[in-house]
Wavefront OBJ file of the C-alpha trace (Angstrom):
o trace
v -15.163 106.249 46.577
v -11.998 105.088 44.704
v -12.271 103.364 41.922
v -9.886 100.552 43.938
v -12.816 100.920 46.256
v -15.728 100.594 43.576
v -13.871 97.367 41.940
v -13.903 95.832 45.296
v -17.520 96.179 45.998
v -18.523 95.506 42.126
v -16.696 91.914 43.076
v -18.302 91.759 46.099
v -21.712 91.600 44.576
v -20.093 89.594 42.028
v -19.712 86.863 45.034
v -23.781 87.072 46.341
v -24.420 85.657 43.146
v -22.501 82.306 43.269
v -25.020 79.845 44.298
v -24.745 78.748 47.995
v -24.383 75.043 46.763
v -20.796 75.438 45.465
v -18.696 72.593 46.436
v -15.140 73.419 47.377
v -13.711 72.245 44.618
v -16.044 74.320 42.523
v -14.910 77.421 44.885
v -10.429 76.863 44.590
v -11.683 76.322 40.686
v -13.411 79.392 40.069
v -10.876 81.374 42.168
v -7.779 80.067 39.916
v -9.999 80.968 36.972
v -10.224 84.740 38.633
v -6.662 84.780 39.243
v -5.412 83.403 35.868
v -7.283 86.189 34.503
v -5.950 88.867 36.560
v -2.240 87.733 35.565
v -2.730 87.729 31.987
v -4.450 91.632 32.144
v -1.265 91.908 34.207
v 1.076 90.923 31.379
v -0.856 92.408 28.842
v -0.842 95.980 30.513
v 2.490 95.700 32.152
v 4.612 93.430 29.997
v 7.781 94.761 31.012
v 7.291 94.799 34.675
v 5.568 91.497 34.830
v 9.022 89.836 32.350
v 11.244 92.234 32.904
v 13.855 93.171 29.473
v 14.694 91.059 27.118
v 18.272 89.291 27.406
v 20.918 91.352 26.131
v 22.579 87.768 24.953
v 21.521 84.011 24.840
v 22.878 81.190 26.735
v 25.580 79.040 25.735
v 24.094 75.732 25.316
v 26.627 72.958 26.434
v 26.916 75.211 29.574
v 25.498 75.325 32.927
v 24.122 73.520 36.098
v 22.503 70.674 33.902
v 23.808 67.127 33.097
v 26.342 66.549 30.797
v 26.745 70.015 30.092
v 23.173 70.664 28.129
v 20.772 73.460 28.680
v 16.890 73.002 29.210
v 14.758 72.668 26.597
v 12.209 75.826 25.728
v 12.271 78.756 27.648
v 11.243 79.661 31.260
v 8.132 80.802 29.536
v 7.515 77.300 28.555
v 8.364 75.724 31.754
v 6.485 78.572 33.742
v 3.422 77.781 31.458
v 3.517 73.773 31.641
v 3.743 73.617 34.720
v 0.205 76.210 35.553
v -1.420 74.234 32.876
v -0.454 70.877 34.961
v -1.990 72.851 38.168
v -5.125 73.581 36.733
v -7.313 70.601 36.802
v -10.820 70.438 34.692
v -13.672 71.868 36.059
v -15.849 70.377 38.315
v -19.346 69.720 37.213
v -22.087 71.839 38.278
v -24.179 71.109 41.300
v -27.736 69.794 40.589
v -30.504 72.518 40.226
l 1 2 3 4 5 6 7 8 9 10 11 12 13 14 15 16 17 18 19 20 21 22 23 24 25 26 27 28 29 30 31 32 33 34 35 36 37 38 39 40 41 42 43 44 45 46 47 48 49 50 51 52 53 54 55 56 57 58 59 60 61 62 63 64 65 66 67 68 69 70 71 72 73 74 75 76 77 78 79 80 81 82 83 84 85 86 87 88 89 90 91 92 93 94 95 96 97
């Protein structure tokens, strides 16, 4: 067996243990949580494939597609993470024992 292969069936066992009273919501929460974790071992074992290089030189400000000339504030990092934290609503409460 791969170890691909052993990862998937550790996770499927993983799964017979989520109680069968799991609301929907509790379900897409729990899978963004899975995800979300995924991407950041991602980035932290692959940081230059997941960014790509660093910019060999910084924008202009004053220049651009924006209005009256400015830039954006923050980087695409920021943006990028703003807008996941805006996605990811709070947890749903538990079901009743």
């Amino acid at each position: 067996m791969s170890t691909s292969d052993s990862i998937s069936a550790d996770f499927e066992r993983l799964l017979e243990g989520v109680p069968e009273n799991f609301t929907l919501e509790q379900w897409q929460f729990a899978y963004k949580q899975v995800i979300f974790a995924m991407g950041l071992k991602i980035l932290e074992l692959f940081p230059e494939n997941a960014l790509g290089p660093p910019p060999t030189k910084s924008p202009i400000k004053g220049r651009g597609p924006y209005m009256a000339g400015g830039g954006p504030t923050g980087g695409p990092i920021i943006h990028l993470a703003s807008a996941a934290l805006e996605l990811a609503p709070p947890p749903p409460p538990l079901p009743p024992p």
